[in-house]
C-alpha positions as CSV (number, residue, x, y, z in Angstrom):
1,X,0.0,0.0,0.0
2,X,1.1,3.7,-0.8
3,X,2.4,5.9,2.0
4,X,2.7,9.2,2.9
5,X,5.5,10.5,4.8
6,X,6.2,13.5,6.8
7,X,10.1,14.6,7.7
8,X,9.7,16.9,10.8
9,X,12.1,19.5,12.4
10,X,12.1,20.9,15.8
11,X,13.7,23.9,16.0
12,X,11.3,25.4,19.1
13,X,14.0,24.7,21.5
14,X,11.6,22.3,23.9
15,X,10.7,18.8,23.6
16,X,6.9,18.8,21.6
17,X,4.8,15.7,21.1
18,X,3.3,15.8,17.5
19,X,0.1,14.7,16.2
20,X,-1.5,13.3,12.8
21,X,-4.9,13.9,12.3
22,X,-7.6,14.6,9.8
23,X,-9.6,16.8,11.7
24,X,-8.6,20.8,12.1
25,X,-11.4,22.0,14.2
26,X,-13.8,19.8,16.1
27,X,-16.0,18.4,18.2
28,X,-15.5,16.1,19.7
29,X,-11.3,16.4,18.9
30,X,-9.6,14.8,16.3
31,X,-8.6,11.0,15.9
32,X,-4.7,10.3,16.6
33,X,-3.7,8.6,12.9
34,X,0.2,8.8,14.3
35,X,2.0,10.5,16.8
36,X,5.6,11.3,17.5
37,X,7.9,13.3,20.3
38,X,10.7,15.0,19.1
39,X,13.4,16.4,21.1
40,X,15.0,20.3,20.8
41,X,16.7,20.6,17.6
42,X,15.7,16.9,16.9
43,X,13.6,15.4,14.0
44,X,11.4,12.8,12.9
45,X,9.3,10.7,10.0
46,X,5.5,10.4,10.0
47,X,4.7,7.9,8.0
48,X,0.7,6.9,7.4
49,X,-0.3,4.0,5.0
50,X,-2.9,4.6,2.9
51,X,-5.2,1.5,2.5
52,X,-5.7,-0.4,-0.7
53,X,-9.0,-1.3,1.2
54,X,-11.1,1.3,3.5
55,X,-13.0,0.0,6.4
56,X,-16.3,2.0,7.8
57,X,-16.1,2.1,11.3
58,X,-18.6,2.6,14.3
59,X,-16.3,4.2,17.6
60,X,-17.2,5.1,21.2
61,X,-14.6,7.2,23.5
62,X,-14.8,7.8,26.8
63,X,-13.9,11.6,27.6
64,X,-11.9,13.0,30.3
65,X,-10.8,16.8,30.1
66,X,-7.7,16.4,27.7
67,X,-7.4,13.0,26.1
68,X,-9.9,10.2,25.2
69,X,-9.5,6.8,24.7
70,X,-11.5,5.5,21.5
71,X,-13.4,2.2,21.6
72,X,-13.7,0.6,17.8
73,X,-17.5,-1.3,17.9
74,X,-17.5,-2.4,14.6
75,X,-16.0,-2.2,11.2
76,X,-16.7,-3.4,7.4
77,X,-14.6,-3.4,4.5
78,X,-16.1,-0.7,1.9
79,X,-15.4,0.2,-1.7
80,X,-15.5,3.1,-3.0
81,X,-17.8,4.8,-5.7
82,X,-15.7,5.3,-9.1
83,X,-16.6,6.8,-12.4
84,X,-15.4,4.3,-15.2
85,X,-13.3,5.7,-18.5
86,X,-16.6,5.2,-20.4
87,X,-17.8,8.0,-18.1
88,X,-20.7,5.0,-16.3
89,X,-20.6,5.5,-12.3
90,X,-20.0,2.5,-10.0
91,X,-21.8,3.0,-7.0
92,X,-19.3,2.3,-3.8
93,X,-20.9,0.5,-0.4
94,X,-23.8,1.6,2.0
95,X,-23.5,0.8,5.5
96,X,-26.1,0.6,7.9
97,X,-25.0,1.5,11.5
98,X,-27.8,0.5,13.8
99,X,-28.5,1.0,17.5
100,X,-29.3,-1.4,20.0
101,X,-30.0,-0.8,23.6
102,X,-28.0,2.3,23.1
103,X,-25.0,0.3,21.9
104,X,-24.2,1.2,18.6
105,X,-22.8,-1.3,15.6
106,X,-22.9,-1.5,12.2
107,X,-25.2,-4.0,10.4
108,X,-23.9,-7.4,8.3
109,X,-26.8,-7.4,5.9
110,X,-25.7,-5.9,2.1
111,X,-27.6,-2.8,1.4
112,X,-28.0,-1.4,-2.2
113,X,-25.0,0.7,-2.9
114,X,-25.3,4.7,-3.0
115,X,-21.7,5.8,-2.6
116,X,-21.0,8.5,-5.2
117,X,-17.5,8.8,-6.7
118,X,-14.8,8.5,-4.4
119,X,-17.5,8.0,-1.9
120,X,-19.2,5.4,0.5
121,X,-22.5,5.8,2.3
122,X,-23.0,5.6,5.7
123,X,-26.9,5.5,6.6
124,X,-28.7,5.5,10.3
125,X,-31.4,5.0,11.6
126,X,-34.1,5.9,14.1
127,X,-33.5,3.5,16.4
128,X,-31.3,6.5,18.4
129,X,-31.5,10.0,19.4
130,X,-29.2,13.1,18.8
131,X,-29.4,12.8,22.8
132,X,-27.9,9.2,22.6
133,X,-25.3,10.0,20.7
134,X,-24.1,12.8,22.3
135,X,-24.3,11.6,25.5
136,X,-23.0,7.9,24.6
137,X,-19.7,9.6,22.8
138,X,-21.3,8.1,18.9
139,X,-18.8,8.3,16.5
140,X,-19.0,6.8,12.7
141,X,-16.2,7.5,10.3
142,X,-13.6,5.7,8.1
143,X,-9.9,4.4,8.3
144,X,-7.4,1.4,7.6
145,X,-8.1,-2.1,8.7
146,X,-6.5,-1.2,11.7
147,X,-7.5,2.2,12.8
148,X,-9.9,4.8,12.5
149,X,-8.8,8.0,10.1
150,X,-11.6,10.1,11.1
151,X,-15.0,10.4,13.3
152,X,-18.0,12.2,13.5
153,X,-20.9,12.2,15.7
154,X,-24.1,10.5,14.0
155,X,-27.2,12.1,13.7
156,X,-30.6,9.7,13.6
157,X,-32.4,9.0,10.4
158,X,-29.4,10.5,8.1
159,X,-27.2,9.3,4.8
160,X,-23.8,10.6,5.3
161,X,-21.6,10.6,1.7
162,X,-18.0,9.6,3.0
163,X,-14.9,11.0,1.0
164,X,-11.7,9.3,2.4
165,X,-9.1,11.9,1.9
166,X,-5.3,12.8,2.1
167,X,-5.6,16.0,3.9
168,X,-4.1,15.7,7.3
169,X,-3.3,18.6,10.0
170,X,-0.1,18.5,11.9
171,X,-0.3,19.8,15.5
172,X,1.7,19.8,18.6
173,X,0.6,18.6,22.1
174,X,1.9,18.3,25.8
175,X,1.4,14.7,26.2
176,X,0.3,11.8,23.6
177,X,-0.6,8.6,25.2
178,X,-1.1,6.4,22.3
179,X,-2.2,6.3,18.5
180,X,-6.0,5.3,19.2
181,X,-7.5,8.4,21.2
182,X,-8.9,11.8,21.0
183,X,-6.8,14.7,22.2
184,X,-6.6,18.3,23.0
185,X,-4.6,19.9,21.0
186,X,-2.3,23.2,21.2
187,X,-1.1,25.7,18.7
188,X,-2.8,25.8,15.0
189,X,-2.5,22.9,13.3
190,X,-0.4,22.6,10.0
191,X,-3.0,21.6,6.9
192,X,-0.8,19.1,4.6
193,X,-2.9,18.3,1.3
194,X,-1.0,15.4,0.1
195,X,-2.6,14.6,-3.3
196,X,-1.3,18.2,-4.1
197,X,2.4,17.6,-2.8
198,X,5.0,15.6,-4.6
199,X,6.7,13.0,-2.3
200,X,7.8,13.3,1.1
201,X,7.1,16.7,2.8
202,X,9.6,18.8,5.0
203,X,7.9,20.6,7.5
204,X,10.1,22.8,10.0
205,X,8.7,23.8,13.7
206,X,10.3,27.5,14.4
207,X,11.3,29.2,17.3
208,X,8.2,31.2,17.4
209,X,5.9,28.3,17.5
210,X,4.5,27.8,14.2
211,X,4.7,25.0,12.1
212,X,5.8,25.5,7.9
213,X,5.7,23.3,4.9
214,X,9.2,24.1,4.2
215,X,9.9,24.2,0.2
């Protein structure tokens, strides 16, 4: 599978713990896709695989004041919508996520595919509230067979059009704990559109705080 690397420079003079994510501005906070902690003047490599194969995924957390450990419930292996060179759509997978007893998971049964291009479909139910969700920490989202990219909370009787993407935000944090939670972050996070870069991308930390795609 592809990857996408980032080289990292800490020129801030203090230790930082750096985090991937896909999210810039939340709620709740963003998934950890990778983390990192890079000494003064030090440096590192992010590197995030990029799946051949994305999985849907159904996610609780638990939330204390700075970081959150993430629960994955369920996840299915989804294709994507794709527009063929005789310009005819493929539809990519819908996914049902259903709720039972307030326990969310997402169903096994097939359901007619709806996914646009570059797109899956997640659909729910009303067999929730806006209320349960909320208060049980509901998240759906996408990510590799073995972690979750990116979560949002789930709203009842809703079709959400997924677009897996390679935009990611670099931030910096006091303390990571692990590649699977939710954290507060610090400091404005660095957007990296990869699909518009060309290899591996440099990105420099400076002294006064803020984080550069260096050329």
């Amino acid at each position: 599978m592809p990857s996408l690397i980032v080289k990292l420079q800490n020129q801030t003079g203090q230790t930082h713990n750096y985090i991937l994510s896909q999210d810039a501005v939340q709620p709740p906070k963003p998934l950890v896709i990778a983390n990192v902690k890079v000494p003064q003047q030090g440096s590192a490599i992010i590197t995030v695989d990029i799946p051949n194969t994305y999985y849907a995924y159904a996610i609780t957390y638990q939330a204390p004041s700075h970081s959150s450990s993430v629960e994955t419930i369920a996840k299915r292996a989804i294709t994507l919508g794709k527009m063929q060179d005789d310009g005819t759509q493929t539809l990519g997978s819908s996914v049902q996520y259903v709720v039972t007893d307030k326990v969310p998971d997402l169903a096994d049964g097939a359901l007619p595919k709806e996914g646009k291009v570059n797109a899956f479909e997640i659909r729910t139910g009303s067999d929730f509230t806006e209320k349960d969700a909320k208060e049980g920490n509901f998240l759906i989202g996408y990510g590799s067979k073995d972690q979750a990219y990116q979560g949002f909370i789930p709203m009842p009787a809703s079709s959400y059009q997924i677009f897996p993407s390679q935009v990611f935000y670099l931030n910096f944090v006091d303390e990571t704990k692990g590649s699977t939670m939710i954290i507060e972050t610090s400091g404005n996070p660095l957007k990296i559109d990869f699909s518009a870069l060309d290899g591996p991308v440099s990105v420099v930390h400076r002294q006064d705080g803020e984080l550069f795609i260096e050329d």
